[in-house]
C-alpha positions as CSV (number, residue, x, y, z in Angstrom):
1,X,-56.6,46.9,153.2
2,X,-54.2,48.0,150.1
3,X,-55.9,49.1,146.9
4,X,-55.8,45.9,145.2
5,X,-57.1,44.8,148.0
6,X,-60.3,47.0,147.8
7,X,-60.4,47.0,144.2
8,X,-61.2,43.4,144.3
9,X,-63.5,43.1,146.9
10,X,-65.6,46.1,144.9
11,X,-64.8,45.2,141.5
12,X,-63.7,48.4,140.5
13,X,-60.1,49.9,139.4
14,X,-57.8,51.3,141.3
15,X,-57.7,53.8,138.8
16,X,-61.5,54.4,139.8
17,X,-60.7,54.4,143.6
18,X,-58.0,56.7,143.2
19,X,-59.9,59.1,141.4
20,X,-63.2,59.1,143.6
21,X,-60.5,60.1,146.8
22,X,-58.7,63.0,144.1
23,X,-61.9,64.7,142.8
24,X,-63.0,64.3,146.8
25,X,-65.8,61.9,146.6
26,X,-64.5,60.1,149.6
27,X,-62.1,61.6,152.1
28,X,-58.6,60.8,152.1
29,X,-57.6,57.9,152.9
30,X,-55.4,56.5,155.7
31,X,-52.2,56.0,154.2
32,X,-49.0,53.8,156.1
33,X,-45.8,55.7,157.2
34,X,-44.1,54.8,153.9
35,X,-47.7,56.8,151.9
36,X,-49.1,53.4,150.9
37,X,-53.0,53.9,151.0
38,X,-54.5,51.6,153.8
39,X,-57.9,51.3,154.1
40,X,-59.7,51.2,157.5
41,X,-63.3,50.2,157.8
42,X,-64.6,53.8,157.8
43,X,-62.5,54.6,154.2
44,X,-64.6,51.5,152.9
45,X,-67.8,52.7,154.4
46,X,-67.8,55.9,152.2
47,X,-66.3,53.4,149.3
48,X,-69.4,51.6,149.7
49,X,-71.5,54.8,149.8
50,X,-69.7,56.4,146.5
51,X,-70.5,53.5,144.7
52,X,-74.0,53.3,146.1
53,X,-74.8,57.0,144.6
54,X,-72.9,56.8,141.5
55,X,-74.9,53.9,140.8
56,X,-77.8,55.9,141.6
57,X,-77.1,58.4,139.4
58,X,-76.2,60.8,141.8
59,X,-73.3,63.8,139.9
60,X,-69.6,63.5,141.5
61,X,-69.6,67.3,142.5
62,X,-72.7,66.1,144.8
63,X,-71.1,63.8,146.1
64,X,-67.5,65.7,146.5
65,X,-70.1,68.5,148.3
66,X,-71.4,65.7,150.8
67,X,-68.1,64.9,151.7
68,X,-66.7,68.5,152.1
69,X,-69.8,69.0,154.5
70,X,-69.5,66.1,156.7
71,X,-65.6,67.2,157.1
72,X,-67.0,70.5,158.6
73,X,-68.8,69.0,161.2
74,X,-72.2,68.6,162.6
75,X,-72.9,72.5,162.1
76,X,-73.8,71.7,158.5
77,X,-76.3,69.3,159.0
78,X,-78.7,71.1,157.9
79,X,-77.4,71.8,154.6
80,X,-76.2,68.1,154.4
81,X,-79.9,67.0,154.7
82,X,-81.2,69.4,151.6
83,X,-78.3,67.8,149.4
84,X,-79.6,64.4,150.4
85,X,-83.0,65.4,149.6
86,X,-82.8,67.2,146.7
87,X,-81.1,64.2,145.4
88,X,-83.8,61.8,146.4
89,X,-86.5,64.0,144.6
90,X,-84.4,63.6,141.8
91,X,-83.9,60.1,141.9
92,X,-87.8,59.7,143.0
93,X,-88.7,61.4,139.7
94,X,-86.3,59.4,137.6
95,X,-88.0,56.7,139.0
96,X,-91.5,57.6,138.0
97,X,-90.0,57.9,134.2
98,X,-88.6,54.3,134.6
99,X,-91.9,53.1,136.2
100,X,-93.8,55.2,132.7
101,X,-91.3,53.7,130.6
102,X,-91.5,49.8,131.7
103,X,-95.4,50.3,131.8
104,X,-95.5,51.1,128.0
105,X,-92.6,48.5,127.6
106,X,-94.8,45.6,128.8
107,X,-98.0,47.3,127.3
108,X,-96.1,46.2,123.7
109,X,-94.8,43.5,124.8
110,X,-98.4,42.0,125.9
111,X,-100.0,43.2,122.6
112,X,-97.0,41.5,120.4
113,X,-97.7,38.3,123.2
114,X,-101.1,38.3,122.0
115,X,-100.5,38.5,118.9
116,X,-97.5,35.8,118.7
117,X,-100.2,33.4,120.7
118,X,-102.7,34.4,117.8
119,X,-100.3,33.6,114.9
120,X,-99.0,30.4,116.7
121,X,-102.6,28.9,116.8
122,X,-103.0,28.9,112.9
123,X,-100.7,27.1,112.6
């Protein structure tokens, strides 16, 4: 696939893709005899898995880190597996702010509810 290509099908610029492979957030990607960047199936799966952790919050240098591991090889495993879980903790307690956050959210929006159905009935 060419860049458009997978710029499309991601909704994202190519100005994004072109940056996630030059700060090392995905591997290089395959590129045709005349340097044209071709995507193969396993440059979209770590596409797909960029996006996944940005979304998630999860800093570029992590990411660029994740990749630089799994281009070592299987001897850094180890250390591949703490990134991943230090990041989930990190995501885990992001979540248990959200989860605080959306309870006092609805709390108000109950109470203001309440009172709305109260106001409307005096009408």
């Amino acid at each position: 696939m060419t860049i458009k290509e997978v710029s499309e099908k991601y909704n994202i610029s190519q100005n994004t893709l072109r940056y996630y492979e030059r700060v090392g957030m995905i591997p290089s990607v395959h590129r045709t005899p005349g340097g044209i960047r071709d995507y193969q199936e396993e440059d979209l799966g770590w596409v797909e898995l960029a996006l996944c952790m940005r979304s998630a919050g999860l800093p570029v240098e992590a990411m660029s880190e994740y990749v630089k591991l799994v281009q070592q090889g299987d001897t850094t495993i180890p250390d591949r597996l703490k990134l991943l879980l230090e990041q989930r903790e990190k995501l885990l307690a992001q979540q248990r702010q959200i989860q605080v956050t959306l309870d006092r959210l609805n709390g108000k929006i109950a109470k203001y509810e309440k009172e709305n159905g109260i106001l409307q009935g005096r009408d």
